[in-house]
C-alpha positions in Angstrom: 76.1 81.5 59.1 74.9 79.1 61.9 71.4 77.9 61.5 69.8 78.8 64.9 66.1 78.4 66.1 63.5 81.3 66.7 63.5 81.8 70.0 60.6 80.5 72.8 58.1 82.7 73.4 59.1 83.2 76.8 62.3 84.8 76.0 60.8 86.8 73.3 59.5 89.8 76.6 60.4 93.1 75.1 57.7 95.7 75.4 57.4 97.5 71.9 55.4 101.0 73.2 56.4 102.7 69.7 58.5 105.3 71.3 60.6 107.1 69.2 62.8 110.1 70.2 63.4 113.0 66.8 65.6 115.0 68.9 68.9 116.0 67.4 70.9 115.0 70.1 70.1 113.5 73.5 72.1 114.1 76.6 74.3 111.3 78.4 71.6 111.4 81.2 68.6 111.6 78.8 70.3 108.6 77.1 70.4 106.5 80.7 66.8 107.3 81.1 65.1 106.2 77.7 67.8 102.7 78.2 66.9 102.2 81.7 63.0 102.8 81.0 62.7 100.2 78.0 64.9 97.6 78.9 63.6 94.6 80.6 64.6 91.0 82.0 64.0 88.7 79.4 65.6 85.5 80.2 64.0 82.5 82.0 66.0 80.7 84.8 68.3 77.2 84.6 69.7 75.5 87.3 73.3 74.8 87.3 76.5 73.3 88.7 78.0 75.6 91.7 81.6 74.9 89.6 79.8 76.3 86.9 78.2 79.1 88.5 80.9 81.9 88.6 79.5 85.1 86.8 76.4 84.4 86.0 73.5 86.2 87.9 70.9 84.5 90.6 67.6 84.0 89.4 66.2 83.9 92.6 67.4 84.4 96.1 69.5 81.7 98.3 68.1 81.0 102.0 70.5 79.2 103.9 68.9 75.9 105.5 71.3 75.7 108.2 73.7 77.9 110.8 77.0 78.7 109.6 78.8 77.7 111.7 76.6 74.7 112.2 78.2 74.7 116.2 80.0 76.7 118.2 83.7 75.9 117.4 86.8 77.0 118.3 88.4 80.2 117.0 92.3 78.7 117.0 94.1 76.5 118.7 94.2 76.3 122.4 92.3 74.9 125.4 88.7 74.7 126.1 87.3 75.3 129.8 84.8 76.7 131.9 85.3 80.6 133.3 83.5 79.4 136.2 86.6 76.5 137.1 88.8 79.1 137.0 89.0 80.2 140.6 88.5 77.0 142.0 91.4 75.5 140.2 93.7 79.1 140.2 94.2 78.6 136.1 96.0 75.7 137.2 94.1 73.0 134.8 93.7 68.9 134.2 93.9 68.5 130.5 91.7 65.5 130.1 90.7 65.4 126.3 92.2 66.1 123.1 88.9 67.3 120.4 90.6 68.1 116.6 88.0 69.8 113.9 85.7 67.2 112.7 85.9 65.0 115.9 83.2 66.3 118.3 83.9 65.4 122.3 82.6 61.9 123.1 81.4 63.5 126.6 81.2 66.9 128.6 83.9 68.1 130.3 84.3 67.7 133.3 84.4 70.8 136.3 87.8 72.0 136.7 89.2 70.4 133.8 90.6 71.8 130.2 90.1 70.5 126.8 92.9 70.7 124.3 91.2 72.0 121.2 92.0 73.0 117.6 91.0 75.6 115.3 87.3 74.4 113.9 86.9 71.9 116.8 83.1 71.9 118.3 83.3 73.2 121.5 82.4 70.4 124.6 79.3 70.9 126.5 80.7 72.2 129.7 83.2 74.9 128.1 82.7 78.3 127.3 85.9 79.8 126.9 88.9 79.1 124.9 92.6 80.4 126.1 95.3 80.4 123.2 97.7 78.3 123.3 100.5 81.1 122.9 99.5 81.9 126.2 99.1 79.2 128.1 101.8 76.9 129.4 101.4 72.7 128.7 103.4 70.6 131.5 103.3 66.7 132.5 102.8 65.8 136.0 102.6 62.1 137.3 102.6 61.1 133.2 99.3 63.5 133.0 99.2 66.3 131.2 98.2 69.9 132.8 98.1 73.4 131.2 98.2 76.9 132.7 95.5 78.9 131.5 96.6 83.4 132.4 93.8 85.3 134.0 92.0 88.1 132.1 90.4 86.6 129.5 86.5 87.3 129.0 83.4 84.7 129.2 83.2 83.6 125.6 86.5 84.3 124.4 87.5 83.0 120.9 84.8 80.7 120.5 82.7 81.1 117.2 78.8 81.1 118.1 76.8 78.7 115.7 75.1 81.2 113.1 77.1 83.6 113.7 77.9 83.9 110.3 74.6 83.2 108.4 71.6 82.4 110.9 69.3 79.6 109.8 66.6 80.4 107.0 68.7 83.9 106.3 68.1 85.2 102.8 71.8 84.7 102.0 72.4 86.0 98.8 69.4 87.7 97.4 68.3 87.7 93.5 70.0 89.5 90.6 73.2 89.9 92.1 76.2 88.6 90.1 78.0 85.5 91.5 81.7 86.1 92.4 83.8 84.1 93.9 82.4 85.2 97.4 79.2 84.4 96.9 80.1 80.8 95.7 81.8 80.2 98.5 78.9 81.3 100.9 76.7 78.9 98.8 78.9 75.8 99.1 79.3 77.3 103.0 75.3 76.2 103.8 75.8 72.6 101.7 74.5 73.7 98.6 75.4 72.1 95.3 73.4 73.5 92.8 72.1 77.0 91.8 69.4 78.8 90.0 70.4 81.1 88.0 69.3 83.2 84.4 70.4 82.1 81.2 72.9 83.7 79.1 71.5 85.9 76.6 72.5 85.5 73.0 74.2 88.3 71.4 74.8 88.7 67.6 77.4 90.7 66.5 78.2 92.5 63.3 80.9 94.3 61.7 79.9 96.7 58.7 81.7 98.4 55.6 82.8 97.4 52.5 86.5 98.3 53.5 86.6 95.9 56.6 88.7 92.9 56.4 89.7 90.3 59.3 93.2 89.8 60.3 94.7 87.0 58.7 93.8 88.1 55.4 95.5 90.1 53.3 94.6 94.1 53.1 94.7 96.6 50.2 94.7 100.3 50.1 91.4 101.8 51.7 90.8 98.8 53.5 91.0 98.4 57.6 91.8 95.2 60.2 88.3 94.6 62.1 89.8 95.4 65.5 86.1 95.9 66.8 85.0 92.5 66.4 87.8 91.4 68.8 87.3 94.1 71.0 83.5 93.8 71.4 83.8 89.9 71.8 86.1 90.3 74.3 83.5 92.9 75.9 81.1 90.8 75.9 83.1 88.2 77.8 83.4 89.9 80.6 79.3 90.6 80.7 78.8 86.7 80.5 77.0 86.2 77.5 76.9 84.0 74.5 78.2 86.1 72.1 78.1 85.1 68.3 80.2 86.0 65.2 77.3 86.4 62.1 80.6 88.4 60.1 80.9 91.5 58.4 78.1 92.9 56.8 78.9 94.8 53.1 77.3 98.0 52.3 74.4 96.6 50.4 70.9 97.7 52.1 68.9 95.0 51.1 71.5 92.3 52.7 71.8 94.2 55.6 68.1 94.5 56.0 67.9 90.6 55.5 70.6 89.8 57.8 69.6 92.1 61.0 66.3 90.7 60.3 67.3 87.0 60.4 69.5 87.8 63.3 66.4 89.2 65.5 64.9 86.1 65.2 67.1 83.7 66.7 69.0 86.4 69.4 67.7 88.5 72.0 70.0 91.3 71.1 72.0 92.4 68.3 75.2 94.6 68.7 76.5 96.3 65.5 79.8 98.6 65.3 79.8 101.0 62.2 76.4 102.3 59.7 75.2 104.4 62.1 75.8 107.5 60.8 74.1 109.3 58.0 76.0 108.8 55.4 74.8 107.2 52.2 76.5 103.8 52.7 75.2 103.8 56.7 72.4 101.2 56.2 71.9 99.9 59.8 69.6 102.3 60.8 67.6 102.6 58.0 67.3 98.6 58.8 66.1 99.0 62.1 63.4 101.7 61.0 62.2 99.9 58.5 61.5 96.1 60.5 61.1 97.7 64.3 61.4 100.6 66.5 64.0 102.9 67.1 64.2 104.7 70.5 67.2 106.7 70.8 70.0 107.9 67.6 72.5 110.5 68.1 73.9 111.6 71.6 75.5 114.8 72.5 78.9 113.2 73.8 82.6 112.6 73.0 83.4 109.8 71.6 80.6 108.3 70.9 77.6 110.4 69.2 76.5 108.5 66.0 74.7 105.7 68.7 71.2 104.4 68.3 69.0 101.9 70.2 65.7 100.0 69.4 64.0 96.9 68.9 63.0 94.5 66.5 59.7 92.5 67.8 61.3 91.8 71.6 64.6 91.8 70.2 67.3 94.9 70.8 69.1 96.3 68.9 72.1 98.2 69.9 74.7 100.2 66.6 77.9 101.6 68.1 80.3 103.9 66.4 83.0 102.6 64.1 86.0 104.2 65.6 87.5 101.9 68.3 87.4 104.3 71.1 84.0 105.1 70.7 82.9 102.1 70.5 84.2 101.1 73.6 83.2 103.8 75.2 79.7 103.9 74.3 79.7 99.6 75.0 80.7 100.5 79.1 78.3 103.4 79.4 75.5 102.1 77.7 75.6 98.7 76.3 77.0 96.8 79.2 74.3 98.3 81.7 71.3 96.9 78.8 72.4 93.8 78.6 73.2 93.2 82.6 69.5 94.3 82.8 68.0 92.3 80.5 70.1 89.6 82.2 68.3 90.4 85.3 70.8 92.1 87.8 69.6 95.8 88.7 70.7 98.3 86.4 74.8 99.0 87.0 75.8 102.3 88.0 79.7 103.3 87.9 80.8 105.2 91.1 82.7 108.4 90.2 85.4 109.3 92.1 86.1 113.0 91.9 90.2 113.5 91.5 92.6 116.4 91.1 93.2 117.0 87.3 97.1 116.7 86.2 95.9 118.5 83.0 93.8 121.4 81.7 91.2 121.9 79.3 91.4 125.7 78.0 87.8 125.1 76.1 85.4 122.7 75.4 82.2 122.8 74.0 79.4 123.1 75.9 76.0 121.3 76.0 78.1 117.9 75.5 79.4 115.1 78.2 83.2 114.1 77.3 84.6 111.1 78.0 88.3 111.2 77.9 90.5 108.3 78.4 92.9 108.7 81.9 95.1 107.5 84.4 96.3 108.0 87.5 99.3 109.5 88.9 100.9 111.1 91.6 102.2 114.8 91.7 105.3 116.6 92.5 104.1 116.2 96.3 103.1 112.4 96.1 99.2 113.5 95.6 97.0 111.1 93.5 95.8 112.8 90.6 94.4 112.0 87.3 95.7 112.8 84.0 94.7 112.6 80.6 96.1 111.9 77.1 96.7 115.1 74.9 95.4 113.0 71.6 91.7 112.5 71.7 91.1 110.8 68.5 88.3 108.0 68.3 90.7 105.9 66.8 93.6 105.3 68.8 93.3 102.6 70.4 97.1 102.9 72.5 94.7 105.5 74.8 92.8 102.5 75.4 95.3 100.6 76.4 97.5 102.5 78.8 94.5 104.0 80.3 92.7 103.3 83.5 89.6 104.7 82.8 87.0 107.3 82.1 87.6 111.1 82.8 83.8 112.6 82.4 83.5 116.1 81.9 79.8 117.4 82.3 77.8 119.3 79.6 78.1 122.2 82.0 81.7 122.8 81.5 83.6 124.7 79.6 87.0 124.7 80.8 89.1 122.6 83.4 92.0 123.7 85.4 94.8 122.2 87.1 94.0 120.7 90.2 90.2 121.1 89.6 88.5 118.2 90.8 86.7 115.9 88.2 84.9 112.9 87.9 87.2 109.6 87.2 85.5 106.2 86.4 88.4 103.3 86.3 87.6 100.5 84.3 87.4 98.1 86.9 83.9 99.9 87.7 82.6 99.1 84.3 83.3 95.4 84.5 86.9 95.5 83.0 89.8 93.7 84.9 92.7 95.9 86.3 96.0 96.0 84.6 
């Protein structure tokens, strides 16, 4: 395992207030709460490379030191002139400079007269209007160029005002937002090069049980492929963080103990998949009582209920389920939103859009949120709806993958019909890419 340092101080920020929940079972929104209420930022900022800034998060706000546009330019291509020429000439106008983007006007236009302009080009001092050129007619006279401008057109017409975009000393992007490629290029748009933004945080991972082997190694009766490593690595990913391999941990409480407490020491949070049960060989939690604080264990939803949360000194500690689907499930509702706020971007909450259900639930048990994997469709009539996969098992991960997203069925209900509206969260709201 890679020899890492303890970390600074000033990353170590995780408020221990000994809270510890005994319920049974918490609810999904009981869950949010107790996550939401201990997590904290805990990274400090660095300043980096705009090629180099795409998906991290701003540390502090950007404030553009300029107009953007820096002048009033040209909307297109066409001619520049004066709205007040126009009657005196009868839009029939001189065309007595030529200004491409980047080469400002060496002098003001004259009364009467028309600039031929391109898209980006500043606008002369003495114009105020621009006429496209699909509409206006060039001719030669005497060797000179002329151009007929139509009547109709407005004071101002397709001319883009300086700042019109992003006024000088604007708060253009403010802190703890997420940098996509939009807000790059509204950074580079005001001439800057660099960025403040937080550091990554470093995850551990962990695998658990005796019976888990990696892919490219041979496997033997009772033994399983450690497809969550993958899939949480790749999870992680797409949360931006430095996410680090420390392997599979056997079922032997004292080396579990040692190695989650090793781990807490050089990461600011620890992601586990697996022990978190109560079964005799589930050791992780046991670990986590024994060298720090556990908040929240058990939660009353599907997949997903043997979860638990807590800290060791100011580092978290977050044990997902074993079973694939779980796991994932419980990493997009809960685990994605911890770290993004300890990342320090506001806490993420998924928009639900409420669909028409393609299937029906006759019963389902009540007093516990589902999560079922869906996707959408269209009916006999062309209607988006939403449907579901029949096979609910934690461990298929082929629902997964052909899935779009979340169908959330509230503690509250006991049966769903067809065409009943229900809450659909697509993947793409969670931080996943579309298909």
């Amino acid at each position: 395992m890679p020899q890492n340092k303890p970390l600074p101080p000033e990353l170590r920020k995780l408020v221990d207030d000994r809270f510890q929940n005994d319920r049974e079972r918490l609810r999904h929104d009981e869950a949010i709460e107790i996550l939401r209420e201990r997590v904290k930022t805990i990274v400090t900022p660095e300043t980096v490379p705009l090629e180099k800034a795409a998906g991290r998060i701003l540390a502090k706000p950007v404030l553009s030191p300029r107009n953007v546009p820096l002048t009033d330019n040209s909307a297109m291509d066409g001619y520049a002139f004066a709205q007040s020429s126009y009657e005196a000439t009868g839009g029939f106008f001189p065309v007595d400079q030529r200004i491409p983007a980047g080469h400002p006007a060496e002098a003001p236009l004259l009364p009467g007269r028309a600039a031929r302009i391109f898209t980006g080009a500043v606008i002369p001092e003495g114009a105020d209007t621009v006429a496209m050129q699909e509409d206006c007619e060039a001719h030669e006279q005497d060797g000179k160029p002329f151009v007929i401008i139509p009547p109709g057109l407005k004071k101002g017409a397709n001319i883009r005002r300086a700042g019109e975009d992003v006024a000088e000393g604007a708060e253009l992007i403010p802190a703890g937002g997420r940098l996509r490629p939009q807000e790059i290029a509204a950074i580079a748009s005001v001439g800057q090069a660099e960025v403040t933004v937080t550091r990554r945080l470093k995850v551990a991972i962990f695998s658990t049980g005796d019976e888990i082997v990696r892919p490219g190694n041979p496997i033997e009766p009772g033994q399983v492929y450690d497809s969550n490593h993958y899939l949480l690595h790749a999870l992680l990913h797409c949360v931006d963080v430095e996410a680090e391999d420390l392997g599979v941990l056997k079922d032997k409480p004292d080396l579990v103990r040692a190695k989650i407490q090793q781990a807490a020491e050089t990461h600011n949070a620890i992601l586990t998949t697996g022990g978190a049960s109560k079964g005799e060989e589930d050791h992780l939690v046991a670990a986590l009582d024994a060298l720090g604080t556990r908040h929240l264990w058990q939660l009353a939803i599907k997949p997903g209920r043997p979860m638990n949360f807590g800290q060791i000194g100011d580092c978290t500690m977050l044990g997902l389920p074993g079973n694939p689907v779980a796991a994932m499930v419980c990493f997009l509702l809960y685990v994605r939103p911890v770290l993004i706020a300890m990342s320090g971007a506001p806490w993420p909450e998924p928009v639900r859009y409420q669909i028409p259900a393609a299937f029906e639930i006759k019963k389902k048990k009540p007093d516990r949120r589902e999560f079922s994997r869906g996707w959408l469709t269209h009916d006999a009539h062309g209607r988006l709806c939403v449907d579901k996969f029949e096979r609910d098992g934690s461990g298929l991960i082929t629902g997964l993958r052909e899935a779009d997203g979340l169908i959330e069925i509230a503690e509250e209900t006991t049966r769903v019909e067809k065409g009943e509206l229900v809450n659909f969260i697509p993947f793409t709201e969670l931080g996943l890419p579309g298909k």
